[in-house]
PLY file of the C-alpha trace (Angstrom):
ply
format ascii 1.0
element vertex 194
property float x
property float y
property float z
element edge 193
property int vertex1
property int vertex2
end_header
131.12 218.25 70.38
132.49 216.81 73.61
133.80 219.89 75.89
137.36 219.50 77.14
138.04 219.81 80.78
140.47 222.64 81.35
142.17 222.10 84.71
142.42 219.39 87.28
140.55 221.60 89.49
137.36 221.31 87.31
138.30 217.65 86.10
138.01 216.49 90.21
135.05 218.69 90.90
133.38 216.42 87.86
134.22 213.38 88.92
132.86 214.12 92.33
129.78 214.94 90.56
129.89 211.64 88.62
130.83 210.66 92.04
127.95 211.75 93.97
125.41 210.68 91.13
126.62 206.76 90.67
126.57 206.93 94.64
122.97 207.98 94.41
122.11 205.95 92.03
123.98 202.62 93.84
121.87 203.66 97.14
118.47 203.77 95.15
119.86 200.14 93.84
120.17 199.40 97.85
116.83 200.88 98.54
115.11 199.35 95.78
116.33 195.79 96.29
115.52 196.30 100.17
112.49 197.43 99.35
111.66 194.71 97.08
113.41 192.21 99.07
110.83 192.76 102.18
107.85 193.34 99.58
109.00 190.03 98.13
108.37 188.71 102.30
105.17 190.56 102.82
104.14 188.98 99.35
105.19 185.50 99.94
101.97 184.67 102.25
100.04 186.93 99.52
101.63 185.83 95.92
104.71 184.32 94.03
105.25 187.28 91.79
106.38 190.97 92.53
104.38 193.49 90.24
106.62 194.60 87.24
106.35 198.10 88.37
108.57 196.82 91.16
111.17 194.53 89.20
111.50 197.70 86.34
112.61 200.22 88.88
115.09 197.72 90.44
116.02 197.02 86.62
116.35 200.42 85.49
117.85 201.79 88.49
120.57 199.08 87.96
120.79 200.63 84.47
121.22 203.67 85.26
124.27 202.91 87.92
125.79 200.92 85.33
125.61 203.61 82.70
126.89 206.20 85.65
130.03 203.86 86.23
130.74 202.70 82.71
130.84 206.74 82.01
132.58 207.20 84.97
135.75 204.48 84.06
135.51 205.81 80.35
136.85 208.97 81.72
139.30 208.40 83.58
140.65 205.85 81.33
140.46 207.97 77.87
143.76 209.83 78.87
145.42 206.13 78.64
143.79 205.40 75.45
141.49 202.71 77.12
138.01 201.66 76.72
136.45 200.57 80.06
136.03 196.91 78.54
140.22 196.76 76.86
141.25 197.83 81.11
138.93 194.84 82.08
140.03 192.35 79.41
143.82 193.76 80.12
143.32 192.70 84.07
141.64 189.10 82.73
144.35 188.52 81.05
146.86 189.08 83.78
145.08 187.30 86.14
144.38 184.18 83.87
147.89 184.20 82.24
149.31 181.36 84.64
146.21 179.35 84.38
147.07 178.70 80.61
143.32 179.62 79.61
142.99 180.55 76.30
141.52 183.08 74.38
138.14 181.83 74.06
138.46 181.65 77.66
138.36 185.12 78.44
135.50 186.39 77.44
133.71 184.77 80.22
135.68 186.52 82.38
134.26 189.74 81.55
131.63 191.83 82.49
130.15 191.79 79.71
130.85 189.05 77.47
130.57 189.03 74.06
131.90 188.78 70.32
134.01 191.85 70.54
137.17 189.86 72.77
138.79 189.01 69.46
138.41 192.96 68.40
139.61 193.88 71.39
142.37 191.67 71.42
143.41 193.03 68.01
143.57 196.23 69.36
145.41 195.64 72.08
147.84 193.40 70.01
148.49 196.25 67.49
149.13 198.73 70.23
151.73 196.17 72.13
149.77 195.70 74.98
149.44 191.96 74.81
150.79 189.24 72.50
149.12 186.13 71.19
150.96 182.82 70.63
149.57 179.08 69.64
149.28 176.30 72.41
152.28 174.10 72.12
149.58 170.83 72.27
146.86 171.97 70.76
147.97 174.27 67.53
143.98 175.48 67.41
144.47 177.21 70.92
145.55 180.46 70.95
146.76 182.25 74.49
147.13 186.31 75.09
149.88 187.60 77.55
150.71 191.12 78.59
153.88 192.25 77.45
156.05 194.67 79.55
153.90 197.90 77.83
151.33 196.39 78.98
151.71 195.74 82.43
152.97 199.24 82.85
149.98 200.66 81.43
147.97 198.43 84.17
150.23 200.13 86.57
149.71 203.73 85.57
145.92 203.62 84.91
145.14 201.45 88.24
145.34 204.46 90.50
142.72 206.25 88.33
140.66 204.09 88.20
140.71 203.11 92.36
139.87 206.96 92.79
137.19 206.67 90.45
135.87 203.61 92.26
136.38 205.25 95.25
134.44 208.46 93.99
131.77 206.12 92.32
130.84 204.64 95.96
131.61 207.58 98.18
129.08 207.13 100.81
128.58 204.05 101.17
129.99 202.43 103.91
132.28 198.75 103.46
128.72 196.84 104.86
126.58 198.71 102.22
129.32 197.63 99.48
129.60 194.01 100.42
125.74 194.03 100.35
125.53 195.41 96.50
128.43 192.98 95.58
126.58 190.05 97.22
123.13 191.27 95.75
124.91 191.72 92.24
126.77 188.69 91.73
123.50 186.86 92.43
121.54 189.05 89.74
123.96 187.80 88.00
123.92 184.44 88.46
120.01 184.71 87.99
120.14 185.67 84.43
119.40 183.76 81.43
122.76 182.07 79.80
124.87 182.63 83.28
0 1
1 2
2 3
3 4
4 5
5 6
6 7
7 8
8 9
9 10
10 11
11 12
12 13
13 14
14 15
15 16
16 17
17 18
18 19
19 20
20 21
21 22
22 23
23 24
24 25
25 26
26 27
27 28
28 29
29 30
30 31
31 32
32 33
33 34
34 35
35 36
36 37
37 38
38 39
39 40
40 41
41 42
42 43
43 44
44 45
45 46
46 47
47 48
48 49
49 50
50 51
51 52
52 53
53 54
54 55
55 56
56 57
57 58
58 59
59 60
60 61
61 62
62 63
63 64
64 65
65 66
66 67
67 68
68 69
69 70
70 71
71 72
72 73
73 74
74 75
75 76
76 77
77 78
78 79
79 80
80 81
81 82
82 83
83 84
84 85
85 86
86 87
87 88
88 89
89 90
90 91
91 92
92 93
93 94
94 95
95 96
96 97
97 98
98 99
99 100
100 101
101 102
102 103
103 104
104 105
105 106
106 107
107 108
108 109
109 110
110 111
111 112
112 113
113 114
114 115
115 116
116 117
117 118
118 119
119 120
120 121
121 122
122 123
123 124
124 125
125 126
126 127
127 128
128 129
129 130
130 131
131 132
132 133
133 134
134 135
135 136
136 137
137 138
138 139
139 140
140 141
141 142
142 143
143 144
144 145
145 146
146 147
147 148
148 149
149 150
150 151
151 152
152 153
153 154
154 155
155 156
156 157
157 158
158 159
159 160
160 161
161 162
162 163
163 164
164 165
165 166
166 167
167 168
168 169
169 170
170 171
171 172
172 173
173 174
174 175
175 176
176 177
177 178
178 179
179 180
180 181
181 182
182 183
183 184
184 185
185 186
186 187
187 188
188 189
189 190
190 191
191 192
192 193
């Protein structure tokens, strides 16, 4: 069984610790895609390929700061009764509302898309978070808003969650965080089905 933090004392020295280890973790995923990235230049004049012992550290030390983060957000959302991925989809939908995007829409919006948006959305539905209505034009469109709960419960849990962002990438300075959001957003691109 889970143990329950006992004071905000212990609660901050914890998420320093998660803290410090994502941090770690985010400069090995620096290091390693450095690293790889001037192998990759030695290895041009040499070969096309990188040897997997290479791209699996870079993978699993991605993994690993992932797993640190999603662990990290999980936290300091609980106390709102939030997953990680319901905060995301809530922020989709608040920045998508005035684009008139449906639901089907928003999954690819996420981090991690998948079959679950319709779960979630039921969720967040049932707790009066958001509200779903039909398109006017097309009666096989359906549309999610936030309603006034929910928007308040964007604006409570966002300071949380900027400390624990700013606790996940203590130590790195703004350069080193451009760089991993730049390096990130083209691993992502460079997957399969992006």
């Amino acid at each position: 069984m889970p143990r329950r933090v006992s004071s905000v004392a212990e609660c901050t020295g914890f998420s320093q610790t998660v803290g410090r280890r994502a941090t770690r973790h985010a400069n090995r995923l620096l290091d390693n895609i450095r690293f790889n990235g001037n192998l990759r230049t030695k290895m041009s004049t040499e070969s096309d390929t990188l040897p997997a012992t290479c791209l699996s550290s870079t993978v699993f030390a991605l993994r690993a700061a992932a797993a640190h983060v999603e662990r990290s957000l999980t936290r300091v959302l609980d106390p709102f009764g939030l997953t990680a991925a319901q905060f995301e989809l809530l922020l989709v939908i608040d920045r998508l509302s005035a684009s008139g995007a449906g639901c089907s829409e928003l999954g690819r919006h996420l981090a991690a898309p998948g079959p679950d948006v319709t779960r979630m959305l039921d969720r967040l539905d049932t707790a009066g978070l958001v509200s779903r209505y039909r398109d006017a034009n097309d009666r096989r469109v359906v549309h999610a808003e936030l309603t006034e709960k929910g928007r308040a419960l964007i604006a409570e849990a966002s300071p949380s969650v900027a400390a624990a962002e700013s606790s996940t990438f203590d130590g790195l300075s703004e350069s080193d965080r451009h760089t991993l959001l730049q390096l990130l957003k083209g691993v992502r691109r460079n997957c399969p089905g992006n």
